[in-house]
C-alpha positions as CSV (number, residue, x, y, z in Angstrom):
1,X,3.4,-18.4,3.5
2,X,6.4,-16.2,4.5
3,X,6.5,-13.1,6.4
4,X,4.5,-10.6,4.0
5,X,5.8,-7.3,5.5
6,X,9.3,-6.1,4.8
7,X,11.1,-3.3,6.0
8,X,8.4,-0.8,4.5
9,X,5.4,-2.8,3.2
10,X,4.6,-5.2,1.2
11,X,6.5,-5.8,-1.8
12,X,6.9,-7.9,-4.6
13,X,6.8,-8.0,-8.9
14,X,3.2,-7.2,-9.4
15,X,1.1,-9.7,-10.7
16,X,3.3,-12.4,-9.6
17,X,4.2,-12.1,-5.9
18,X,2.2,-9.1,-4.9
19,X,-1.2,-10.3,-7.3
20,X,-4.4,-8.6,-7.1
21,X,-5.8,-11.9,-5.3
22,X,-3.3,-10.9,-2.3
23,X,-3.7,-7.5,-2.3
24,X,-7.7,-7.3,-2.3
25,X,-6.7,-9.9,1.1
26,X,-4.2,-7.8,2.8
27,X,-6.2,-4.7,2.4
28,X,-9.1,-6.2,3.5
29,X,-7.5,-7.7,6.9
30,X,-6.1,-4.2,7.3
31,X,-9.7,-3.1,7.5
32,X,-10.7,-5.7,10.0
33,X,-7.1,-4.7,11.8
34,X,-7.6,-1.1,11.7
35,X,-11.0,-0.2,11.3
36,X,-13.2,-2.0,14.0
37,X,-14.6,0.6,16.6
38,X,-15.5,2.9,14.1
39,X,-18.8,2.8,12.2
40,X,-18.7,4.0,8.6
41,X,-14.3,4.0,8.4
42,X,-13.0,6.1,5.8
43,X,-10.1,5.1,4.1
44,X,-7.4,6.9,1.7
45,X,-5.8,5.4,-0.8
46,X,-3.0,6.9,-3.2
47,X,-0.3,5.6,-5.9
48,X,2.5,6.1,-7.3
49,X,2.3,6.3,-11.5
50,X,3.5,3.2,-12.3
51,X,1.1,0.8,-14.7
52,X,0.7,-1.7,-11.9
53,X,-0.9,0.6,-9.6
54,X,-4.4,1.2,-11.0
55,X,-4.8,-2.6,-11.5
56,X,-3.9,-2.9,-7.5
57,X,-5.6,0.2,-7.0
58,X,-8.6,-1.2,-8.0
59,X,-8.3,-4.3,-5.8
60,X,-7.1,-2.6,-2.4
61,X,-10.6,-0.6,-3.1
62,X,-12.5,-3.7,-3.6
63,X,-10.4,-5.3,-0.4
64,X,-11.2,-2.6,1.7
65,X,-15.0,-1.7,0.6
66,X,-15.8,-5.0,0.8
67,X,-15.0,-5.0,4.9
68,X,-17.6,-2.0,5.2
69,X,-15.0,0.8,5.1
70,X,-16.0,3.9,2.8
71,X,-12.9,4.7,0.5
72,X,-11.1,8.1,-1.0
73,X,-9.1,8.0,-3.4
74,X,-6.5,10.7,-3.8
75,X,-4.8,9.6,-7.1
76,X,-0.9,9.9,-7.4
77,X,0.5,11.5,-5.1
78,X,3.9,10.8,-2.9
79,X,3.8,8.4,0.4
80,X,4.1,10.9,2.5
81,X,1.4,13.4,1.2
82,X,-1.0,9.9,1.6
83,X,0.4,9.7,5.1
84,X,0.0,13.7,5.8
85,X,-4.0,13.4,4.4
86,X,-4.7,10.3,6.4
87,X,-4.5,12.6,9.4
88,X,-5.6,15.5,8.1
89,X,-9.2,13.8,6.9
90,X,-9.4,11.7,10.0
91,X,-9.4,8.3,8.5
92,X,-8.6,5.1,10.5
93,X,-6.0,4.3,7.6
94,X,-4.3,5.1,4.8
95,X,-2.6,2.7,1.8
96,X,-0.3,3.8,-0.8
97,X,0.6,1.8,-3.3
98,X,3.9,2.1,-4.4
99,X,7.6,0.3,-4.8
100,X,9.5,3.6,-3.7
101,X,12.9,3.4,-5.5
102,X,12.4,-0.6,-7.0
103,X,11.9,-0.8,-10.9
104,X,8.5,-0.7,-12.7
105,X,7.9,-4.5,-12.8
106,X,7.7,-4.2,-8.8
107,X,5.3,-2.1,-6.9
108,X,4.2,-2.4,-3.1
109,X,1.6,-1.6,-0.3
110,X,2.2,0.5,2.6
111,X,-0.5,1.1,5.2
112,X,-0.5,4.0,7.4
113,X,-3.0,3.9,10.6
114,X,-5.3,6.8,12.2
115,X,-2.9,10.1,11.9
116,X,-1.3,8.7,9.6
117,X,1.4,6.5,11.3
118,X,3.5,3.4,9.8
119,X,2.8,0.0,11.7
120,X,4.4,-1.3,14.4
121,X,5.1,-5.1,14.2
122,X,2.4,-6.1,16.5
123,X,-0.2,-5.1,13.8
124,X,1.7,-6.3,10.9
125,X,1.4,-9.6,12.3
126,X,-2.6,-9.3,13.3
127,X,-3.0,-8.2,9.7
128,X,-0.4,-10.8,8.2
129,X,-2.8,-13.7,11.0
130,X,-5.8,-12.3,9.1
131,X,-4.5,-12.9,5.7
132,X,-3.3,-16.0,6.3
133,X,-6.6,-17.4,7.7
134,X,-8.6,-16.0,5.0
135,X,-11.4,-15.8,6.6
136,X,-12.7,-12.0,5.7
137,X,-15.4,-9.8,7.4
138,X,-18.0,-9.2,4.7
139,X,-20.7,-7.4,5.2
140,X,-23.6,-7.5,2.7
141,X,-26.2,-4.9,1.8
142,X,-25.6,-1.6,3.2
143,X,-22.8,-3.0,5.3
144,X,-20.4,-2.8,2.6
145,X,-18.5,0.0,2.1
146,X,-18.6,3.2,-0.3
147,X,-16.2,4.3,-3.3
148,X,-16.3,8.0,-2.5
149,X,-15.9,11.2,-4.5
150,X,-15.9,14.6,-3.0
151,X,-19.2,15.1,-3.7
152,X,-20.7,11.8,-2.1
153,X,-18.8,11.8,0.7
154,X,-21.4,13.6,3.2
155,X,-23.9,11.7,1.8
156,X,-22.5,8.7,3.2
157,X,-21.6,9.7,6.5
158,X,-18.2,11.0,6.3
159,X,-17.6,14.9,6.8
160,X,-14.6,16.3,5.3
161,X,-14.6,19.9,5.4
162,X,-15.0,21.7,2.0
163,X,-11.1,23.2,1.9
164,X,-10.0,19.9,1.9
165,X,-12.2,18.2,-0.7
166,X,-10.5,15.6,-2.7
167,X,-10.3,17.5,-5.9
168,X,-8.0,20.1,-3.6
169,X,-5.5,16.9,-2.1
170,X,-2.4,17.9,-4.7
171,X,-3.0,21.7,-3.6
172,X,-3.6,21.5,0.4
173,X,-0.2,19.0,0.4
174,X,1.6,22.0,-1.5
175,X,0.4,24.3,0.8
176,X,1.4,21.9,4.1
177,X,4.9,21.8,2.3
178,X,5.4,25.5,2.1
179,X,3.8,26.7,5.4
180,X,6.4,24.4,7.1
181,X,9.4,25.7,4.9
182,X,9.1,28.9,7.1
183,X,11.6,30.7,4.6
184,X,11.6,32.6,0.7
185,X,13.5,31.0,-1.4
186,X,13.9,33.4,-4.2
187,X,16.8,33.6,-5.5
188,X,18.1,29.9,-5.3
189,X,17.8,27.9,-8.7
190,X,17.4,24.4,-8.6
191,X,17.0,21.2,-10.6
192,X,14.7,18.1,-9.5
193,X,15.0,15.0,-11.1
194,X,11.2,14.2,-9.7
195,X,12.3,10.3,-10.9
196,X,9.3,9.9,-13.1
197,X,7.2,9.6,-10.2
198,X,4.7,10.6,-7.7
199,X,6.9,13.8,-7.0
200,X,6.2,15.5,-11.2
201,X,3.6,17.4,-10.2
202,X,3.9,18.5,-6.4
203,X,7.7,18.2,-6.2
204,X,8.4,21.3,-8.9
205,X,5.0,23.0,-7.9
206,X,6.3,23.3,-3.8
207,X,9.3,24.2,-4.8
208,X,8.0,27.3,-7.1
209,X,5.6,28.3,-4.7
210,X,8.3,28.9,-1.9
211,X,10.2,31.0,-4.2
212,X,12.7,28.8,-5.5
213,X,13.6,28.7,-9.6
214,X,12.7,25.1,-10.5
215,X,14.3,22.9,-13.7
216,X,12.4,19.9,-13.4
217,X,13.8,16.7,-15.2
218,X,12.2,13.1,-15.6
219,X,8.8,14.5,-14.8
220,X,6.7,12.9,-17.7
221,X,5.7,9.8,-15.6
222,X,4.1,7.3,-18.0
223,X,3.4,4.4,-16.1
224,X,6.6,2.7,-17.3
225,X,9.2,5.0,-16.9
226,X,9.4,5.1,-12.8
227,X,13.0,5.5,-11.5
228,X,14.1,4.3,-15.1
229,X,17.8,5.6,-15.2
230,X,17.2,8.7,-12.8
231,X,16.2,10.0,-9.2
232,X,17.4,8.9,-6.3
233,X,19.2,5.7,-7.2
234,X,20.6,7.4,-10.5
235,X,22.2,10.5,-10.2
236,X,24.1,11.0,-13.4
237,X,21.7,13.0,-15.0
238,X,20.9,15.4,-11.9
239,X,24.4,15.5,-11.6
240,X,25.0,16.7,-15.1
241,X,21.7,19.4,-15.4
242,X,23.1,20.8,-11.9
243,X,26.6,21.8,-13.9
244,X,24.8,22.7,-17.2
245,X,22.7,25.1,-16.0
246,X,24.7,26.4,-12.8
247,X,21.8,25.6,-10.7
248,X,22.9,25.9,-7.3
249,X,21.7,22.8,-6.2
250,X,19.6,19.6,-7.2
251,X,17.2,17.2,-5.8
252,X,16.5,13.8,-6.6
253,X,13.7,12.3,-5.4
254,X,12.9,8.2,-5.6
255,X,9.0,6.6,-7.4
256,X,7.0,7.9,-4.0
257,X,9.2,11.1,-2.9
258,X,9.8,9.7,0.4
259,X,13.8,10.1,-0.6
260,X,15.7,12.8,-1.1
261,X,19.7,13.3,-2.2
262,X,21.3,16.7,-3.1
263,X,23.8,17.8,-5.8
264,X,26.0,20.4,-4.6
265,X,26.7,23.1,-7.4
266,X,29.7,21.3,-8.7
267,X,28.1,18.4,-9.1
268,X,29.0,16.6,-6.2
269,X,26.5,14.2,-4.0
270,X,25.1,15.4,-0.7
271,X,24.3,12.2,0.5
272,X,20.8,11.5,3.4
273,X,24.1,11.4,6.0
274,X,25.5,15.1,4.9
275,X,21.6,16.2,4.6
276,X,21.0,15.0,8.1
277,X,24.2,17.0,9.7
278,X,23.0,20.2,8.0
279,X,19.9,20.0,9.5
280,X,20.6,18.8,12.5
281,X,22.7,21.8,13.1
282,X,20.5,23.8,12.0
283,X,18.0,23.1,14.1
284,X,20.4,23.2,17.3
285,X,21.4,26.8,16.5
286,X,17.7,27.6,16.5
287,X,17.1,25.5,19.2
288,X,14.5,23.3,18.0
289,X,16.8,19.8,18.1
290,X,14.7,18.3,20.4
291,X,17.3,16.9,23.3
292,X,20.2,17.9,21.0
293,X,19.6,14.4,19.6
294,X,19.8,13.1,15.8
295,X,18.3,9.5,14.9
296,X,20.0,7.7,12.6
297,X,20.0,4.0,11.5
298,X,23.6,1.6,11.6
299,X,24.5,2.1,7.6
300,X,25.0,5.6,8.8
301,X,28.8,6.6,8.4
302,X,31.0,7.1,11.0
303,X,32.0,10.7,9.4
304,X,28.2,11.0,11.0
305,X,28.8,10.4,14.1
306,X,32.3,12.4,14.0
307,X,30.8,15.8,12.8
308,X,27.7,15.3,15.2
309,X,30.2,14.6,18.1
310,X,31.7,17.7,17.3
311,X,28.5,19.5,17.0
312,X,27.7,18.7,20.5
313,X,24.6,16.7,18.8
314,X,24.2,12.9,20.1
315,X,23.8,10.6,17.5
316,X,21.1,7.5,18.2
317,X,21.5,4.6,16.1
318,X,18.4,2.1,15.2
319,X,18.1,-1.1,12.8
320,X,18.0,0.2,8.8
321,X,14.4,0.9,8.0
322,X,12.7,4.6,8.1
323,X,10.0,3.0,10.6
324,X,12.7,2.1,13.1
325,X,13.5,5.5,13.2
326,X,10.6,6.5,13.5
327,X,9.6,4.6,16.0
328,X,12.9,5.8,18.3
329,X,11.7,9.5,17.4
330,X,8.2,9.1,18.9
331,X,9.4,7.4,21.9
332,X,12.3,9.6,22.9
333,X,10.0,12.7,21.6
334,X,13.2,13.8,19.4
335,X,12.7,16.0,16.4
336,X,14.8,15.1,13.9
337,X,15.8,11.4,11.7
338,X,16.6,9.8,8.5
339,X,18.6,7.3,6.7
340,X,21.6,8.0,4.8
341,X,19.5,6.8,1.8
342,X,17.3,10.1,1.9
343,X,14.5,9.3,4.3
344,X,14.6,12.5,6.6
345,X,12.1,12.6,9.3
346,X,10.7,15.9,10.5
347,X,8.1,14.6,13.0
348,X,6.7,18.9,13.5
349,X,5.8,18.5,9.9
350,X,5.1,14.6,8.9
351,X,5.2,11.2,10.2
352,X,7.3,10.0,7.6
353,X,10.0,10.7,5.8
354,X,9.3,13.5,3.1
355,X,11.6,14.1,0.4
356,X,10.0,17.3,-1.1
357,X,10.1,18.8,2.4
358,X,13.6,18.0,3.3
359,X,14.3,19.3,0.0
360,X,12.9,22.8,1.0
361,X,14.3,22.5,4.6
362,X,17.7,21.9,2.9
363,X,17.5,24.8,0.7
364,X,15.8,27.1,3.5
365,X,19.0,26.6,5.4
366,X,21.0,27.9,2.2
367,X,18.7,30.8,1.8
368,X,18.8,31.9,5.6
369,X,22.9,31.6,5.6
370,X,23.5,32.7,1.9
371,X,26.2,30.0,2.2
372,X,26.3,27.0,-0.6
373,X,24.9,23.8,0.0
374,X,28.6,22.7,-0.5
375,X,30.3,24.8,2.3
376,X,27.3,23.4,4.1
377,X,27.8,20.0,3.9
378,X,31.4,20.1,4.3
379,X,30.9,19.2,7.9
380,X,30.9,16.2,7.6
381,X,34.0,14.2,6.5
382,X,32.7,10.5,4.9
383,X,34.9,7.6,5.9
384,X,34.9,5.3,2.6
385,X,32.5,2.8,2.4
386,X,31.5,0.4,0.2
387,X,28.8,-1.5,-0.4
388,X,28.0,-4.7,-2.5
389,X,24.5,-5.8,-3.0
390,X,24.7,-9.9,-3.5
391,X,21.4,-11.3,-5.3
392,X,20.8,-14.9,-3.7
393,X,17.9,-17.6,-3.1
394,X,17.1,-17.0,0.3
395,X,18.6,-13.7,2.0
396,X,17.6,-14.9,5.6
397,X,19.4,-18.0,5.4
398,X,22.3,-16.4,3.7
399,X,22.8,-14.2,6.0
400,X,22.2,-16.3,9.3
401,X,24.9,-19.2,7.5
402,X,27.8,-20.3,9.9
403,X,30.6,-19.3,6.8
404,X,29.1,-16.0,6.0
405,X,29.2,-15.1,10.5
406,X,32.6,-16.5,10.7
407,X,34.0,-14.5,7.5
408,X,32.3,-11.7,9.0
409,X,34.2,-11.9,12.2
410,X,37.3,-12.5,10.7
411,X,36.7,-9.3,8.8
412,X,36.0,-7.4,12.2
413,X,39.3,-9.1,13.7
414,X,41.2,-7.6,10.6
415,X,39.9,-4.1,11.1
416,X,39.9,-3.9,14.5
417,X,39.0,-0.4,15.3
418,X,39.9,1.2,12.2
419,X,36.3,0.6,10.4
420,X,33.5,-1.7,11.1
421,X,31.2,-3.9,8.6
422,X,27.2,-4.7,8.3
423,X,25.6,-7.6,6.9
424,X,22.4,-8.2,6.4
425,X,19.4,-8.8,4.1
426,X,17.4,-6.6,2.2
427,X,14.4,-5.4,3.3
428,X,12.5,-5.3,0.7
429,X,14.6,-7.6,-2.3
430,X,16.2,-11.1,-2.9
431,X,19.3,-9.2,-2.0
432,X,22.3,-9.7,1.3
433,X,24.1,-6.4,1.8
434,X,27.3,-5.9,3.0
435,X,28.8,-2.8,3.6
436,X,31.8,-2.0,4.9
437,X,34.0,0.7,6.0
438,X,37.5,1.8,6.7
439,X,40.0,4.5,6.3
440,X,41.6,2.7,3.7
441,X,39.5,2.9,0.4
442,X,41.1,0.0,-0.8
443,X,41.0,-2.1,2.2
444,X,37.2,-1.6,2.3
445,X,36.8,-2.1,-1.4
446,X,39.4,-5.9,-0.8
447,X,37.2,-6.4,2.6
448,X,33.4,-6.1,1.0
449,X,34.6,-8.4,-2.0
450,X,35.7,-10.5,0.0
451,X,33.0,-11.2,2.1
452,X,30.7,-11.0,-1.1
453,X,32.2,-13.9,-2.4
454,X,31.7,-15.8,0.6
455,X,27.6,-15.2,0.3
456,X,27.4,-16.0,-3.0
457,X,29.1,-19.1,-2.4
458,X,26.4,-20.3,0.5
C-alpha cells in the first residue's frame, strides 16, 4: 500500500480508491490514534454535499463507533466550521469528508485532532501503521461506541452545553463568523458563487448577517453538482454576475469553503496572493500582524514578496500545502497565512483556512477604508506565471526522473535571475505541476511548455 495521506487527506474516486472498506479502516485507526486516554471520546463528523459522502459518512461512523468512540454528526457543513466545532465541543477529533475543489466522482477524508488541529506527519504515519496492519481495537458490548443526537448525548456521557446542541452547529458557526468580522458591512453588495457546496447555506447566511447584500449563485447543491463549472476553480460565471449586477465584489468559494478568490468590481480576479497582501496590511496598520510576518507557501508570486517588501512585512515561505503553513504559523506564533489558491489562515479565529471568513475580513477591510477591493489589491503587481498541470502514471517518479531535474536546471540556467520555476507533484491528483515565472509572458508560457513536454515524455 502507498502513502494514504496527501497534502490534505485522504483522497481518491470514491468507491474505487477511497471504498467504504478503507474508510471504515482509516477512521477506525484514527480512533485508536487519537482517542486513547480518554474514556467515552466524542467524535464530529461533517460532509460536504456530494452523493459519495453519506455512503462514507456512514462508514467513518461505523469505523469510528466500532473503536468505542461516541460520534456527532453535524451534517454538511464546510471543513473549517468541522474544524471550529471540534474545539468548540471538546472532542478528541474531528473528520470531514470532503474532496475540497476535485470533481464529484472524488471525495476525501480529512481528520482534525483535539481543538481542532490538522495532523502532523508523525500521526499520519501511526494512523497510516494502523491501517496497514489491520488489526482494529474492537470493543464489544458496551465498549462500542454511540451514534449521538443532541438529545442522547448526556445520556451517554458526553456534556455539550445546550447553546451548542447539534441542531444549533449551522447557526453557532454563523455566529463565530460574524463576531470575528468585527465590522458592518451594509452597504457593500456582493455575489458568492458558494460552488454548489458546503458554503450554500452558511456562506450567503454570514455574509447577510454582517450586513452585506448577498447574490448567491450555484447554491442548489444536489449531490452531483459540486464545483461542476463554478467556484473557486471556475470563475467565469462569478466573473460575469459581478459585472451584471454591479456588485462590488464577489467570492468564490471551492466544495468545503476552505478557498476563497475575489472578483473585483470590473470583473477582474483577486487572486489568494492579492487577498493575502490586503490583509496582511491590514493587520500591520492595526498592529495585529503578529512579528510583521506573512506565511506563504513557494507557488506564491514574486509580485508577493515585492509588495510585502515594500510593506515592511517579511514574507515566510513553506512547502505548498495549507498544513505547512500552518504548521510555520503555530510555531513562529504568527497571525496571518494562506496559499495563493485561497486558503487564508487567520489562527485568532480558526485553525484552518476559512474561505467564508476571509471573505468577510476582505470586505471588512473595504467597508472600514470605503476604498474598492480593486484599488485595494492594486498593491501588488503579479509577475506572469504560468502553470501546466501534466496528468501521468506515477507523479513521484516523474518528478524525481533524471530528464525531467536536468530540463529543469537548464530552465533555471536560462532564466537566471529574471524568474524562477517549481516542479513538483500534486498533492492530492495523478498530476506533476510545473509552474513557472518570468517577466516575459511569453518566455514563461515557451519555458512551462517546454518542460511539460519533457514529463509527459518520462
Amino acid at each position: 500500500m502507498g502513502r494514504l495521506f496527501g497534502t490534505d487527506g485522504v483522497r481518491g474516486l470514491a468507491n474505487e480508491s477511497l471504498s467504504p472498506e478503507l474508510a471504515l479502516r482509516v477512521a477506525g485507526a484514527a480512533a485508536q490514534a487519537l482517542g486513547r486516554g480518554r474514556t467515552r471520546p466524542l467524535a464530529l463528523v461533517g460532509r460536504d454535499p456530494r452523493a459519495s459522502g453519506e455512503m462514507l459518512e456512514a462508514a467513518v461512523t461505523a469505523g469510528l463507533t466500532a473503536a468505542g468512540m461516541n460520534v456527532l454528526s453535524v451534517g454538511v457543513l464546510p471543513t473549517p466550521a468541522v474544524a471550529y466545532l471540534t474545539g468548540l465541543y471538546d472532542a478528541c477529533l474531528g473528520v470531514m469528508i470532503s474532496a475540497s475543489h476535485n470533481p464529484m466522482p472524488d471525495n476525501g477524508i480529512k481528520i482534525f485532532a483535539a481543538g481542532g488541529h490538522k495532523l502532523d506527519d508523525a500521526v499520519e504515519d501511526r494512523i497510516e501503521a494502523l491501517v496497514a496492519a489491520d488489526e482494529p481495537f474492537r470493543p464489544t458490548g458496551a465498549g462500542i461506541g454511540r451514534v449521538l443526537n443532541a438529545s442522547g448525548a448526556r445520556d451517554h456521557g458526553v456534556i455539550i452545553p445546550d447553546q451548542y446542541s447539534v441542531e444549533g452547529t449551522h447557526e453557532r458557526y454563523v455566529e463565530h463568523l460574524v463576531e470575528a468580522t468585527g465590522q458592518d458591512l451594509s452597504g457593500l453588495t456582493v455575489v458568492v458563487d458558494c460552488a454548489n457546496g458546503a458554503a450554500a447555506e452558511v456562506g450567503p447566511a454570514a455574509y447577510r448577517e454582517a450586513g452585506a447584500t448577498v447574490i448567491a449563485i450555484n447554491a442548489e447543491p444536489d449531490g452531483l453538482n459540486i464545483n461542476e463549472g463554478c467556484g473557486s476553480t471556475h470563475l467565469d460565471q462569478v466573473r460575469r454576475a459581478v459585472v451584471e449586477h454591479g456588485a462590488d465584489l464577489g467570492l468564490a468559494h471551492d466544495g468545503d469553503a476552505d478557498r476563497c478568490l475575489a472578483v473585483a468590481a470590473d470583473g477582474s480576479v483577486v487572486d489568494g496572493d492579492a487577498i493575502m497582501a490586503v490583509l496582511a496590511i491590514a493587520m500591520k496598520e492595526a498592529g495585529q500582524l503578529a512579528e510583521n510576518t506573512l506565511v506563504a507557501t513557494v507557488m506564491s508570486n514574486l509580485g508577493l514578496h515585492i509588495a510585502m517588501r515594500e510593506a515592511g512585512i517579511t514574507l515566510r515561505t513553506t512547502a505548498v500545502g495549507d498544513r505547512y503553513v500552518l504548521e510555520d504559523l503555530r510555531a513562529g506564533g504568527y497571525s496571518l497565512g494562506g496559499e495563493q489558491s485561497g486558503h487564508v489562515v487567520l489562527p485568532q479565529y480558526g485553525t484552518t483556512g476559512d474561505g467564508v471568513l476571509t471573505g468577510l475580513k476582505l470586505m471588512a477591510r473595504m467597508a472600514r477604508t470605503g476604498r474598492s477591493l480593486g484599488d485595494l489589491a492594486s498593491v501588488l503587481t503579479t509577475v506572469p506565471q504560468v502553470l501546466v498541470n501534466v496528468p501521468v502514471s506515477d507523479k513521484a517518479a516523474v518528478a524525481a526522473a533524471r530528464e525531467v531535474r536536468e530540463a529543469v536546471l537548464e530552465a533555471e540556467r536560462e532564466l537566471g535571475d529574471s524568474g524562477r520555476i517549481l516542479l513538483r507533484p500534486s498533492g492530492t491528483e495523478q498530476l506533476v505541476r510545473v509552474m513557472v515565472e518570468a517577466t516575459d509572458q511569453r518566455r514563461a508560457e515557451q519555458l512551462a511548455d517546454d518542460l511539460a513536454k519533457v514529463v509527459a515524455s518520462v
